[in-house]
PDB file of N, CA, C, O and CB in Angstrom:
ATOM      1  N   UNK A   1      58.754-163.402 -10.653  1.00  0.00           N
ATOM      2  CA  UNK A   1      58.418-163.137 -12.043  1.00  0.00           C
ATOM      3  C   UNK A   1      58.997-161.779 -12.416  1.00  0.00           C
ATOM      4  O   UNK A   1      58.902-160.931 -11.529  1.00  0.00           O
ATOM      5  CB  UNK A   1      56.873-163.178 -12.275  1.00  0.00           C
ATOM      6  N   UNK A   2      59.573-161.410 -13.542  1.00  0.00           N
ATOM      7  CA  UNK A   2      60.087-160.254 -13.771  1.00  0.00           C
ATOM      8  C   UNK A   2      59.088-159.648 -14.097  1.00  0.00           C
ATOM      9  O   UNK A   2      57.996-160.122 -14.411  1.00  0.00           O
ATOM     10  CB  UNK A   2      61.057-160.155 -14.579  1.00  0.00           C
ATOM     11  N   UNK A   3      59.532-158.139 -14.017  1.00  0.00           N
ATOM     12  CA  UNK A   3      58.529-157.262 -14.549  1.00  0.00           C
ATOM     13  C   UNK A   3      58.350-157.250 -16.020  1.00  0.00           C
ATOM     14  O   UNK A   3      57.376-156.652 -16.478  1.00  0.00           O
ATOM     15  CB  UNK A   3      58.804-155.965 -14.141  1.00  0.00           C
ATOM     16  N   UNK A   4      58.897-157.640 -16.537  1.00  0.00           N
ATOM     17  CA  UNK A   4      58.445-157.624 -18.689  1.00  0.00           C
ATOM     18  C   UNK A   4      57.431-158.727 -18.715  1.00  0.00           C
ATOM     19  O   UNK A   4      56.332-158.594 -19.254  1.00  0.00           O
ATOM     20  CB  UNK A   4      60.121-158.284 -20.198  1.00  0.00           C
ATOM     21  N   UNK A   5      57.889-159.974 -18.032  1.00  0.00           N
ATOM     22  CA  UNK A   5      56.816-160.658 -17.846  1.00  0.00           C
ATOM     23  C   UNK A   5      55.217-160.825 -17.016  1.00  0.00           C
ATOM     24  O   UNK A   5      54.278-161.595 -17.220  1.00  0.00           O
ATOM     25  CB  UNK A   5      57.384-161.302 -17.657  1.00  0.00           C
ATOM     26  N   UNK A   6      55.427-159.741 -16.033  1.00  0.00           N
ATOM     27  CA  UNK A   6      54.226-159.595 -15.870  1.00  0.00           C
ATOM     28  C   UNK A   6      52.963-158.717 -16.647  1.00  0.00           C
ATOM     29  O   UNK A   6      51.732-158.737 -16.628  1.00  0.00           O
ATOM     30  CB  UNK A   6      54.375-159.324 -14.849  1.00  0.00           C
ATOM     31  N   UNK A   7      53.874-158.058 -17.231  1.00  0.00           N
ATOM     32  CA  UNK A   7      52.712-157.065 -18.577  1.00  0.00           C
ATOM     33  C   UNK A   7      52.560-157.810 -19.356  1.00  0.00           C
ATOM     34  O   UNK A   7      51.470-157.909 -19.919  1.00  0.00           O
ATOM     35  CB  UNK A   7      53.170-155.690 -19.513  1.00  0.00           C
ATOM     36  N   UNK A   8      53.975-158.870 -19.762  1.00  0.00           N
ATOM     37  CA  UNK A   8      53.508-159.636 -21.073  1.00  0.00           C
ATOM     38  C   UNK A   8      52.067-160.626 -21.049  1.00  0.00           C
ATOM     39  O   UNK A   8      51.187-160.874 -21.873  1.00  0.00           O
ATOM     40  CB  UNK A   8      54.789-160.645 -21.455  1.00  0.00           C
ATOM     41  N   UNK A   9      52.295-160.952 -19.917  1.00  0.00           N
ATOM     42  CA  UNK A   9      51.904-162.299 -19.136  1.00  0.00           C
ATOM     43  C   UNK A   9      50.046-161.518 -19.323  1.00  0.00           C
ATOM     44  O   UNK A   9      49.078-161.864 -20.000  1.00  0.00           O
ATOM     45  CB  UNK A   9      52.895-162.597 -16.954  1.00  0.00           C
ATOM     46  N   UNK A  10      50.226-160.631 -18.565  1.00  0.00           N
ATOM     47  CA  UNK A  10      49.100-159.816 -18.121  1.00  0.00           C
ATOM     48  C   UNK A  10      48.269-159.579 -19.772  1.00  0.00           C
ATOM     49  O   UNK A  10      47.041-159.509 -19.729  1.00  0.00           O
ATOM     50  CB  UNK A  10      49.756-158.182 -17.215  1.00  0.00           C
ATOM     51  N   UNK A  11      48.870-159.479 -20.985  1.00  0.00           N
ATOM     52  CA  UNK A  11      48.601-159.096 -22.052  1.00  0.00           C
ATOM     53  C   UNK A  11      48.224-160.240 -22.962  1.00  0.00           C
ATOM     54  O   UNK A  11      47.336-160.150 -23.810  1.00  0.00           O
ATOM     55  CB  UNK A  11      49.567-158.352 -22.429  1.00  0.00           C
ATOM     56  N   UNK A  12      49.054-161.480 -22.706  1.00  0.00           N
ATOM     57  CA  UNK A  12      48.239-162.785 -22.980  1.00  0.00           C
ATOM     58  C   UNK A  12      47.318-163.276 -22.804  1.00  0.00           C
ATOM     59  O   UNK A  12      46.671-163.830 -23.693  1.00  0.00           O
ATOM     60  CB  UNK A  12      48.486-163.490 -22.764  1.00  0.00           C
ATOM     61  N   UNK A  13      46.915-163.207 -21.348  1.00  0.00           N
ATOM     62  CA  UNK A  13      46.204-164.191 -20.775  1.00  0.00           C
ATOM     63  C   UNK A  13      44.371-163.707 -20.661  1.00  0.00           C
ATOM     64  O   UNK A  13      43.306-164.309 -20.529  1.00  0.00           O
ATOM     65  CB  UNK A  13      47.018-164.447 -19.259  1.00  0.00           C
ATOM     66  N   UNK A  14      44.908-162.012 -20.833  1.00  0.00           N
ATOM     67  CA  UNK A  14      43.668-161.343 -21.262  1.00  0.00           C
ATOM     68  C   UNK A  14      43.099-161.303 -22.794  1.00  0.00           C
ATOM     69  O   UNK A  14      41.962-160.978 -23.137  1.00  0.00           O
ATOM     70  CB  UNK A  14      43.859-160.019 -20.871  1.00  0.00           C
ATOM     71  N   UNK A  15      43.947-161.628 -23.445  1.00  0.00           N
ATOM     72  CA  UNK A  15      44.131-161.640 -25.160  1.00  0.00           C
ATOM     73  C   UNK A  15      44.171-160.232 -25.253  1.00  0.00           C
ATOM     74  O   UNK A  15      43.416-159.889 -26.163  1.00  0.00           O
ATOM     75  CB  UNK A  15      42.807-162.377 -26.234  1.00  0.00           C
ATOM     76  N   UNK A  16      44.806-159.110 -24.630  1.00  0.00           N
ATOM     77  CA  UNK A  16      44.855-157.768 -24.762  1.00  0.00           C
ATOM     78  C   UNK A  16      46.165-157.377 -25.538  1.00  0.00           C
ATOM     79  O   UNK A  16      47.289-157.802 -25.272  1.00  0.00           O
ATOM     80  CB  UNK A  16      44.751-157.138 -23.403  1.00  0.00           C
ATOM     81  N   UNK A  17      45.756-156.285 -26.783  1.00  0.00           N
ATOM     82  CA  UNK A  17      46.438-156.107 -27.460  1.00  0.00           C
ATOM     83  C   UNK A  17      47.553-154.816 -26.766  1.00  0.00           C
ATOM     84  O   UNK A  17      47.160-154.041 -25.894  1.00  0.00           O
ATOM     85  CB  UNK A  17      45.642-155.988 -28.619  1.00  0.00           C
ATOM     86  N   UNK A  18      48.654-154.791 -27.214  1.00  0.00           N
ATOM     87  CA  UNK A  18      49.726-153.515 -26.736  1.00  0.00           C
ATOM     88  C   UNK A  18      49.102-152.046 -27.095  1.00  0.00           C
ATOM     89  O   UNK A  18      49.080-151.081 -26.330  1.00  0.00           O
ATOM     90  CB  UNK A  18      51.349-153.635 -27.653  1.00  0.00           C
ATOM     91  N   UNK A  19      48.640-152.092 -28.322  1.00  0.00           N
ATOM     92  CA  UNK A  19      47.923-151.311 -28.830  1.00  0.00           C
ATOM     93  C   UNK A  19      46.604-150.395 -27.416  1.00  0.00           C
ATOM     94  O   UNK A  19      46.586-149.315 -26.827  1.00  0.00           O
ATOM     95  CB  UNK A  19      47.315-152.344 -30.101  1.00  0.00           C
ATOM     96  N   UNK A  20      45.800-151.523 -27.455  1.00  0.00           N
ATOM     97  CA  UNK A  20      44.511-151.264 -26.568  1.00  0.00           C
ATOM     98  C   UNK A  20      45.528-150.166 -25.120  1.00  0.00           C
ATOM     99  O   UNK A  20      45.384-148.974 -24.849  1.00  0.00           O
ATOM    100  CB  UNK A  20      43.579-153.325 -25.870  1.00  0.00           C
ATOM    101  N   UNK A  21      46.295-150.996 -24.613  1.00  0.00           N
ATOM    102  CA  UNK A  21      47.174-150.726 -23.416  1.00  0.00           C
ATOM    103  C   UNK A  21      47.522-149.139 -23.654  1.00  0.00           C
ATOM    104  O   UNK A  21      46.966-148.161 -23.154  1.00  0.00           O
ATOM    105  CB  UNK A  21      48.630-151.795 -23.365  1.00  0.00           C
ATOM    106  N   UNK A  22      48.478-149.187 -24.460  1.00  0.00           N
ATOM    107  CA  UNK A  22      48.608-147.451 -25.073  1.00  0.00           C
ATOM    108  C   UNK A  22      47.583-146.810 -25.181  1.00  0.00           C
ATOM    109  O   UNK A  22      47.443-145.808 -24.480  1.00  0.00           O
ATOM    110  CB  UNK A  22      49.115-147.186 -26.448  1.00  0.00           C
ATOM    111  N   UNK A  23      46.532-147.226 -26.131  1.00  0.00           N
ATOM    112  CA  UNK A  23      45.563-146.293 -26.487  1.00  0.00           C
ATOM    113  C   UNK A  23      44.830-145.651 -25.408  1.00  0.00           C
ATOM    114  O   UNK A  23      44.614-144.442 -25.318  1.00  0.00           O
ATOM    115  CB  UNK A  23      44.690-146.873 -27.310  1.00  0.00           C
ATOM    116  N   UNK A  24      44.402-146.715 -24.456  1.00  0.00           N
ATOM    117  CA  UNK A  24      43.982-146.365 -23.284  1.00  0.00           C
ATOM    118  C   UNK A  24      44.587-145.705 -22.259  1.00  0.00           C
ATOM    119  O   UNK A  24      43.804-144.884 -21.780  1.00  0.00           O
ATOM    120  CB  UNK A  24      43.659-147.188 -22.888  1.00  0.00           C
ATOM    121  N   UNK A  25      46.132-145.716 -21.471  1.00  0.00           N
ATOM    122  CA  UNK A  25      46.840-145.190 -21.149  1.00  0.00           C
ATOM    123  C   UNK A  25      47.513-144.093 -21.667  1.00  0.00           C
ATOM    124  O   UNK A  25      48.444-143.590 -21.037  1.00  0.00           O
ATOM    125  CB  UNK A  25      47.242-145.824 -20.933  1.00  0.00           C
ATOM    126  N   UNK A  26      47.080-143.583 -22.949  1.00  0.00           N
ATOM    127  CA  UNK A  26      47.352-142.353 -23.434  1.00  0.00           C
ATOM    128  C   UNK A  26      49.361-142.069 -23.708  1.00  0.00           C
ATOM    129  O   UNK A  26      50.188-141.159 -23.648  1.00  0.00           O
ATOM    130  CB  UNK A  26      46.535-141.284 -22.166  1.00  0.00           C
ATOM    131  N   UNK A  27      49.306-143.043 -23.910  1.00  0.00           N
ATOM    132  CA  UNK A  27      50.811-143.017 -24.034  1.00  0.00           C
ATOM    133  C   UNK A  27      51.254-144.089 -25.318  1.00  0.00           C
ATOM    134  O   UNK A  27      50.655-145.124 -25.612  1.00  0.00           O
ATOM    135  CB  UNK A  27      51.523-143.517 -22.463  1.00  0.00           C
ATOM    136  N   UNK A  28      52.366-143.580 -25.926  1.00  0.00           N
ATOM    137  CA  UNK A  28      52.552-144.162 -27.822  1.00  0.00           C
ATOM    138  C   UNK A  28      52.992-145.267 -27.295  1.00  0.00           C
ATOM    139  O   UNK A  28      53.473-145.503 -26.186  1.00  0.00           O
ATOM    140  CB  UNK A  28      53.820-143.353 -29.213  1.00  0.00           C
ATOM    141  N   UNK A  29      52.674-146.246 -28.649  1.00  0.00           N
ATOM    142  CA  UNK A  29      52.224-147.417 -28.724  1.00  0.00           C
ATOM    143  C   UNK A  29      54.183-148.402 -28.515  1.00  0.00           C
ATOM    144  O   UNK A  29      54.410-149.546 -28.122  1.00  0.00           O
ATOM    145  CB  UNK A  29      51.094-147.519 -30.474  1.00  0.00           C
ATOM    146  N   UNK A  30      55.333-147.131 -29.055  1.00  0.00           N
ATOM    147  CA  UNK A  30      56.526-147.710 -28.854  1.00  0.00           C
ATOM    148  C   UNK A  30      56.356-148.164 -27.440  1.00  0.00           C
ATOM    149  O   UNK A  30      56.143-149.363 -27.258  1.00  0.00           O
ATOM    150  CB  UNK A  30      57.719-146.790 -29.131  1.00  0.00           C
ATOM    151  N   UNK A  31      56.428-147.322 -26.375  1.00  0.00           N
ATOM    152  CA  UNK A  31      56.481-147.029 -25.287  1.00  0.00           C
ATOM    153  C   UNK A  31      55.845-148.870 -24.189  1.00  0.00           C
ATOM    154  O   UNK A  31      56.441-149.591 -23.387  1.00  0.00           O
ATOM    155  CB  UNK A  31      55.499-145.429 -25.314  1.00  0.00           C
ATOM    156  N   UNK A  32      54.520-148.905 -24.747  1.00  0.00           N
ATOM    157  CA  UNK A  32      54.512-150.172 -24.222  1.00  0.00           C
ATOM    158  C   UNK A  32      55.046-151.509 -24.862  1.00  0.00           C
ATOM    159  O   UNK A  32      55.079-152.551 -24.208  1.00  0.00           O
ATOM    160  CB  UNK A  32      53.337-150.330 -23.978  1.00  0.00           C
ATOM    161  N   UNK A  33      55.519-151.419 -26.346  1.00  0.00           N
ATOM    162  CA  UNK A  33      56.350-152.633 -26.719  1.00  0.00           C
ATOM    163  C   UNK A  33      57.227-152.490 -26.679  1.00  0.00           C
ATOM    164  O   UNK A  33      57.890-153.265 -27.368  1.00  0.00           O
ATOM    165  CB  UNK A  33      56.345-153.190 -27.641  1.00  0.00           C
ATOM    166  N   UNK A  34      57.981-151.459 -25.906  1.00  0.00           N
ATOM    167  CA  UNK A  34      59.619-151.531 -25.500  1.00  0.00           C
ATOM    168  C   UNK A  34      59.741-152.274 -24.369  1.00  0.00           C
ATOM    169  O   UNK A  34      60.574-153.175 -24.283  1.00  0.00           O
ATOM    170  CB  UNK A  34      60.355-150.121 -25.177  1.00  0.00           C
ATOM    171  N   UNK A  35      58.693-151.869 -23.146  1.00  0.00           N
ATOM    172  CA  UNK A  35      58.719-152.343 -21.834  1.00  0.00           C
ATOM    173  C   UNK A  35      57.967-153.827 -22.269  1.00  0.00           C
ATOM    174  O   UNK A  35      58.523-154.755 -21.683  1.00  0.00           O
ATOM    175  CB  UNK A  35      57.885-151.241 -20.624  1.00  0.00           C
ATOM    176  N   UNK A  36      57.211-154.129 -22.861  1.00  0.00           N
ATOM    177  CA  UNK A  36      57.375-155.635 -22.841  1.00  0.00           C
ATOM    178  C   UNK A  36      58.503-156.484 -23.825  1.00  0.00           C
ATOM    179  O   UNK A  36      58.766-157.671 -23.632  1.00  0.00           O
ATOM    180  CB  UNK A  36      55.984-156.139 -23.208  1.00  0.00           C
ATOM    181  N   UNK A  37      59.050-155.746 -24.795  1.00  0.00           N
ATOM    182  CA  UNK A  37      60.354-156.370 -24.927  1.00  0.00           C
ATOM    183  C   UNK A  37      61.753-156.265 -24.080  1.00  0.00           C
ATOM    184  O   UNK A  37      62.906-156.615 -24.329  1.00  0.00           O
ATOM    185  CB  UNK A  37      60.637-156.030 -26.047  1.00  0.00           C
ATOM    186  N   UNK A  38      61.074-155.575 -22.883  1.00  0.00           N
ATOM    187  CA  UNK A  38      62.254-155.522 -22.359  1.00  0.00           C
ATOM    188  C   UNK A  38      63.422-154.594 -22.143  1.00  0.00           C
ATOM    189  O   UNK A  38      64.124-154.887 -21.175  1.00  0.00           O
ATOM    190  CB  UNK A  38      62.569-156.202 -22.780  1.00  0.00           C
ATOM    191  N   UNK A  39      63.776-153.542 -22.839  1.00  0.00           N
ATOM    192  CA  UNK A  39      64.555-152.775 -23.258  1.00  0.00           C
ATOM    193  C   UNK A  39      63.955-151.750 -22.873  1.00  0.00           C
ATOM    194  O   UNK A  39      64.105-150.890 -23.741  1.00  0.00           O
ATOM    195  CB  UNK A  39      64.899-152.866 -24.438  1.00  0.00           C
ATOM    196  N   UNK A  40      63.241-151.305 -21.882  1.00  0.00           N
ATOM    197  CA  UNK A  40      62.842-149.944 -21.694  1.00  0.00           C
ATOM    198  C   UNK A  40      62.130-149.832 -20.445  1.00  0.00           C
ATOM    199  O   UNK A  40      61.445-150.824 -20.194  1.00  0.00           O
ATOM    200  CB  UNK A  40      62.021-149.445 -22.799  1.00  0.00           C
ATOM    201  N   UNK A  41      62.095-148.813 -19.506  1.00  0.00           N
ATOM    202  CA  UNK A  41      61.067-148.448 -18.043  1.00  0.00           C
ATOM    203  C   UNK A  41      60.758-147.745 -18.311  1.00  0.00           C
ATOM    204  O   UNK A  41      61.503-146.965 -18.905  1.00  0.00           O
ATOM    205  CB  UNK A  41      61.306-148.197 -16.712  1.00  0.00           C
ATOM    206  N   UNK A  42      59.808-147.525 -18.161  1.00  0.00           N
ATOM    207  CA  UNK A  42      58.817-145.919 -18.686  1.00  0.00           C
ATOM    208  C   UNK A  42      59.191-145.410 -17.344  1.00  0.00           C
ATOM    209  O   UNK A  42      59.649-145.851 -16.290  1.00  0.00           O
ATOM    210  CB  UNK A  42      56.640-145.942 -19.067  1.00  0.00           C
ATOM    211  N   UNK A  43      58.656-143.909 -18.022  1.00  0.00           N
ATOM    212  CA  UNK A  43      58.198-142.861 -16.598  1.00  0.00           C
ATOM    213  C   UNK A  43      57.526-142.742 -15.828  1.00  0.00           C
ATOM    214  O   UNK A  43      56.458-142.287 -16.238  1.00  0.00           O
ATOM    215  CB  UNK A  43      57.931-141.978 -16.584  1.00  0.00           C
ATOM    216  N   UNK A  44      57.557-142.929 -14.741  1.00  0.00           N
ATOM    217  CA  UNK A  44      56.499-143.174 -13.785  1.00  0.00           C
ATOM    218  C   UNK A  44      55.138-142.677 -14.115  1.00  0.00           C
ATOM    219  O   UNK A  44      54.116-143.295 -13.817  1.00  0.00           O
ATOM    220  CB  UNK A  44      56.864-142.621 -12.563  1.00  0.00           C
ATOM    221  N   UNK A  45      55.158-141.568 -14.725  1.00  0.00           N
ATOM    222  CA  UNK A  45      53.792-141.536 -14.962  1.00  0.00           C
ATOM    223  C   UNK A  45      53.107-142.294 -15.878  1.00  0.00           C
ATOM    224  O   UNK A  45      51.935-142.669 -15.848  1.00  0.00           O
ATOM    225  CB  UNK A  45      53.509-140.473 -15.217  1.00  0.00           C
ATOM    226  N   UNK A  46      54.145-142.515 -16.864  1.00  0.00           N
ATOM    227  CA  UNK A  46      53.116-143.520 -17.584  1.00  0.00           C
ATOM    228  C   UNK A  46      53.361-145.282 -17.176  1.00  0.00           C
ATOM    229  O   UNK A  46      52.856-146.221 -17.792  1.00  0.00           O
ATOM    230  CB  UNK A  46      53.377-143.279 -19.415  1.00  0.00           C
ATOM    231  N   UNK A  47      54.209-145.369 -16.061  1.00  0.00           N
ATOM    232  CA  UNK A  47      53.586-146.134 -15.583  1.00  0.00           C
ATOM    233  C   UNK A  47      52.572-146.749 -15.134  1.00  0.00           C
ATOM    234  O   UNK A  47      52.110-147.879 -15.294  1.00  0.00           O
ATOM    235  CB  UNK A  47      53.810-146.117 -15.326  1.00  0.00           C
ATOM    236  N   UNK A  48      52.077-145.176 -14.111  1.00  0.00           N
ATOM    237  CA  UNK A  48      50.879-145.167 -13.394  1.00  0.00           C
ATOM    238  C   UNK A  48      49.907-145.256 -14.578  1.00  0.00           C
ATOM    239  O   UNK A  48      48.926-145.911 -14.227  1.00  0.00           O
ATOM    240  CB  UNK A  48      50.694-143.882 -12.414  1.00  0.00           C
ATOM    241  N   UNK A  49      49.832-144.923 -15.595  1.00  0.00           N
ATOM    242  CA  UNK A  49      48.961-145.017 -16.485  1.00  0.00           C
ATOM    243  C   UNK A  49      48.460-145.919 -17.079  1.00  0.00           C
ATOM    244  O   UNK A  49      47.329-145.881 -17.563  1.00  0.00           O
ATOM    245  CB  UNK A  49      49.172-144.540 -17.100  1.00  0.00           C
ATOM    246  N   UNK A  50      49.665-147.391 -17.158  1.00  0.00           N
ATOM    247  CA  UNK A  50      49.267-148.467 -17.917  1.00  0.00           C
ATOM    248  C   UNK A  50      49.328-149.290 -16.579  1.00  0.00           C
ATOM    249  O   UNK A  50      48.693-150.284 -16.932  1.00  0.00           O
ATOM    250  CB  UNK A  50      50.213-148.918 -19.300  1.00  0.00           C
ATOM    251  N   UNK A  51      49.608-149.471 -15.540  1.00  0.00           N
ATOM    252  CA  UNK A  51      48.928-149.974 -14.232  1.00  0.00           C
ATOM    253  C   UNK A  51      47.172-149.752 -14.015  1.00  0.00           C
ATOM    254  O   UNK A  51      46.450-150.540 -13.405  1.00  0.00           O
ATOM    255  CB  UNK A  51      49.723-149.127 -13.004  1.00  0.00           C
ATOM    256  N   UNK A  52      46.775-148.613 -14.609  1.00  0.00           N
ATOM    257  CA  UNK A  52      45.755-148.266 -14.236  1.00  0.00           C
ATOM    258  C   UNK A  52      44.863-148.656 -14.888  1.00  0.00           C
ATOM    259  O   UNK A  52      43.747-148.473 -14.401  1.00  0.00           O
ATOM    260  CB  UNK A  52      45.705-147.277 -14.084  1.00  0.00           C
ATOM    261  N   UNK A  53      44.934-149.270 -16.090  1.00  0.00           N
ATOM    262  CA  UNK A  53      44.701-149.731 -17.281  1.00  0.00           C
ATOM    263  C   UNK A  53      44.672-151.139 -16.835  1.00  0.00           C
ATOM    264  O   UNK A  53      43.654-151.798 -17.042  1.00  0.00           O
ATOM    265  CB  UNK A  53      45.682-149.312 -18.382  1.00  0.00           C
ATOM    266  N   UNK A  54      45.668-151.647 -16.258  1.00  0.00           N
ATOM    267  CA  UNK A  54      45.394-153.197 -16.201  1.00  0.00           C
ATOM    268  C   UNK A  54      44.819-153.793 -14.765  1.00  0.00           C
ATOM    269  O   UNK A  54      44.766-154.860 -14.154  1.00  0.00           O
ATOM    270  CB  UNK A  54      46.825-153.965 -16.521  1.00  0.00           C
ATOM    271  N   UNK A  55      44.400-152.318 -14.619  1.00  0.00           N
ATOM    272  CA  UNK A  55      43.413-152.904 -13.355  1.00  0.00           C
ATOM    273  C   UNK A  55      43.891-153.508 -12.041  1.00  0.00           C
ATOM    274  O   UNK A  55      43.167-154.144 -11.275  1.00  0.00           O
ATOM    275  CB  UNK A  55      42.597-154.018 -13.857  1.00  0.00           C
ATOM    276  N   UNK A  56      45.464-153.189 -11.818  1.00  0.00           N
ATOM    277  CA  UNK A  56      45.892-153.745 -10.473  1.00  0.00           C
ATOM    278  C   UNK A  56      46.843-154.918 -10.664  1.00  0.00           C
ATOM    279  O   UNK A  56      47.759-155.260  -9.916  1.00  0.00           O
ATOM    280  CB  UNK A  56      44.640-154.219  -9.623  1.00  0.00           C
ATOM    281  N   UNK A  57      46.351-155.604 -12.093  1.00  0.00           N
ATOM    282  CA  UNK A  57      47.017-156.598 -12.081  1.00  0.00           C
ATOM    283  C   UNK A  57      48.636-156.571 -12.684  1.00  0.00           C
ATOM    284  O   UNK A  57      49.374-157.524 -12.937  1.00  0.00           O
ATOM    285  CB  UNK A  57      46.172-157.422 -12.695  1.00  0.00           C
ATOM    286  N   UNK A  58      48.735-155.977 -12.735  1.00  0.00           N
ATOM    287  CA  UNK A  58      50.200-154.893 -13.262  1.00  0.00           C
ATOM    288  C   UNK A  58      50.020-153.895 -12.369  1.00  0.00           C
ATOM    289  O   UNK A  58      49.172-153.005 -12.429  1.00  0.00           O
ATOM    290  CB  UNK A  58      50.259-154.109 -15.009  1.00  0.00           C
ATOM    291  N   UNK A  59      51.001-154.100 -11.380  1.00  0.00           N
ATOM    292  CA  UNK A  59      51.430-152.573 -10.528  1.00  0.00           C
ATOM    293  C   UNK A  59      52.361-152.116 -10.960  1.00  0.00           C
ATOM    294  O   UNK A  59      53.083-152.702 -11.767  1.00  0.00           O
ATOM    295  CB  UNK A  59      51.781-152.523  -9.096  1.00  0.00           C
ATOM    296  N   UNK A  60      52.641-150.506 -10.349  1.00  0.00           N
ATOM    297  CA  UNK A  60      53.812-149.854 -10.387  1.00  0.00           C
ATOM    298  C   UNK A  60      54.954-150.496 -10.263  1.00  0.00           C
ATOM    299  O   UNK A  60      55.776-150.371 -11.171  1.00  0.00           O
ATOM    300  CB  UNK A  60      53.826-149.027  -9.603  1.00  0.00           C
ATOM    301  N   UNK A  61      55.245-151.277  -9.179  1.00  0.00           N
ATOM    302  CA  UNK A  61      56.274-152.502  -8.961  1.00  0.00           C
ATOM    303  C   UNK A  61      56.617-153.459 -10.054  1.00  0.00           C
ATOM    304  O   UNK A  61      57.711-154.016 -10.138  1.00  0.00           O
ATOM    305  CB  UNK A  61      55.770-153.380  -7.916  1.00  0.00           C
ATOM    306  N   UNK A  62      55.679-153.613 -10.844  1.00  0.00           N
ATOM    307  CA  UNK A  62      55.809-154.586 -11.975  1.00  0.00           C
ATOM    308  C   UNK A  62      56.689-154.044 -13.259  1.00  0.00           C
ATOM    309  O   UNK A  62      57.467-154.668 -13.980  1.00  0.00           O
ATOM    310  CB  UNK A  62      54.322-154.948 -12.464  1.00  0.00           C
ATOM    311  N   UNK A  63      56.323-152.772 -13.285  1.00  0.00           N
ATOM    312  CA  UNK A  63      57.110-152.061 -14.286  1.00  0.00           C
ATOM    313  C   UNK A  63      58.283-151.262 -14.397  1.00  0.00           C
ATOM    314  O   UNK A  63      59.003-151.188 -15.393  1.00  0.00           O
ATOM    315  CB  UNK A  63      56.503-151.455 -14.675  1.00  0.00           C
ATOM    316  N   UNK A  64      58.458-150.563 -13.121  1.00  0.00           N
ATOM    317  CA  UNK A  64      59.375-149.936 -12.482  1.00  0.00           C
ATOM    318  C   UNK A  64      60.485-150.713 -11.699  1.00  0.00           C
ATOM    319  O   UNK A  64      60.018-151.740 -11.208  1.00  0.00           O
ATOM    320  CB  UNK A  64      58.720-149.155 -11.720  1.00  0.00           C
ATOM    321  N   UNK A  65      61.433-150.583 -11.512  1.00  0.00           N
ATOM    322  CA  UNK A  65      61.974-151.230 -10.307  1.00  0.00           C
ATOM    323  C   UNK A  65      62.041-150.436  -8.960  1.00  0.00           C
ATOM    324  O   UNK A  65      62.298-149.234  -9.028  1.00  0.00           O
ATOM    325  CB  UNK A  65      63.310-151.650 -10.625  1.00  0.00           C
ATOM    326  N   UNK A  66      61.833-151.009  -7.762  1.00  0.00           N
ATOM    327  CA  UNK A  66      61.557-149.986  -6.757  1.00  0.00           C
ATOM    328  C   UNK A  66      62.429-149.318  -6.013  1.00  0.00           C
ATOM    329  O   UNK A  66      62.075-148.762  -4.974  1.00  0.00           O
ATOM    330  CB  UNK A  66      60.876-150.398  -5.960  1.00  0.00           C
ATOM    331  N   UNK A  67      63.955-149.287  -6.558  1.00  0.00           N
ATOM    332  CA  UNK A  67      64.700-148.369  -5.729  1.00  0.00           C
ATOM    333  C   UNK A  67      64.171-147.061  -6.814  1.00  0.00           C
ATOM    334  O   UNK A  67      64.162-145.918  -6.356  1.00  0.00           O
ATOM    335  CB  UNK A  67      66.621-148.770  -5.522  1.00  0.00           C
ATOM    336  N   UNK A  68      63.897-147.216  -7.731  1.00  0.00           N
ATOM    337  CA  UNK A  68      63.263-146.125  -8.633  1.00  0.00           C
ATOM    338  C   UNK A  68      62.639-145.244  -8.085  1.00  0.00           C
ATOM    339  O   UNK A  68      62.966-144.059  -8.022  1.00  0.00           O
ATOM    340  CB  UNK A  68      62.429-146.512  -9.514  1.00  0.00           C
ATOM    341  N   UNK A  69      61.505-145.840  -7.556  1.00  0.00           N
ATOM    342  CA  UNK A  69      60.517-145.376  -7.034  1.00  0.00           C
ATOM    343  C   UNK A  69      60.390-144.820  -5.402  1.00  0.00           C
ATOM    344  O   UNK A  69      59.449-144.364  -4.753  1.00  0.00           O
ATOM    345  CB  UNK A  69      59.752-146.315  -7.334  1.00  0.00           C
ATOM    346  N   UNK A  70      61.441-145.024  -5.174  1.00  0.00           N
ATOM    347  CA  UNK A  70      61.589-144.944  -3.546  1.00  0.00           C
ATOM    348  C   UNK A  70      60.971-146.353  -2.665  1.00  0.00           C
ATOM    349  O   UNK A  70      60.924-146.407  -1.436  1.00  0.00           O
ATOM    350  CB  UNK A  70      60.629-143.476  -3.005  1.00  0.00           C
ATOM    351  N   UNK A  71      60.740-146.919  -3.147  1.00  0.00           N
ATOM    352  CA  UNK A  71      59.988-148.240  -2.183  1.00  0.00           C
ATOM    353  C   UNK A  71      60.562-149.362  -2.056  1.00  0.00           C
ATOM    354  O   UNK A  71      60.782-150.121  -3.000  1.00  0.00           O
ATOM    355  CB  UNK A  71      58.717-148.762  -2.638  1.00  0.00           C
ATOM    356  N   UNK A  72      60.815-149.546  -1.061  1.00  0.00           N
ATOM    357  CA  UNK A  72      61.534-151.269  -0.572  1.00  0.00           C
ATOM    358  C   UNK A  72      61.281-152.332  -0.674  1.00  0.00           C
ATOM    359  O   UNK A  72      60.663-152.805   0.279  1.00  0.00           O
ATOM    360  CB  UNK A  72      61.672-151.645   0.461  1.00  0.00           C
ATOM    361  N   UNK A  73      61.584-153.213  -1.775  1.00  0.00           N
ATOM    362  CA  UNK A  73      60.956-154.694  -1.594  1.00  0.00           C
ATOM    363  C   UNK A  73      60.578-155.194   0.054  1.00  0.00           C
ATOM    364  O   UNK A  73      60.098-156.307   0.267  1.00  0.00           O
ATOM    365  CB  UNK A  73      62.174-155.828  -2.239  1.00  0.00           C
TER     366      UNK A  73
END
């Protein structure tokens, strides 16, 4: 599953708005409808931020790609 689709996916199935995601993760509201349209990786930190937000079910891995991050599939 790609990573746009697992936030998207993650944002459906909860009926969770992009909005809520930002607001809560403290990071503007572009920022998470870029990365679920696709066109954008945030910064790791606000990665970690909207991972943290979705409770696990969106990891760092999901949003990032992991030579990014230093970590090996």
């Amino acid at each position: 599953m790609s990573r746009v689709m697992r936030l998207a996916d993650y944002l459906a199935d909860n009926g969770i708005k992009q909005r809520f995601i930002a607001d809560k993760a403290g990071v503007a509201i572009h920022v998470v409808q870029r990365i679920v349209a696709g066109v954008h990786e945030p910064k790791v930190s606000d990665a970690l931020k909207i991972a943290d937000v979705c409770k696990g079910e969106v990891t760092l891995a999901d949003l990032i790609p992991p030579e990014r991050i230093g970590v090996s599939e």
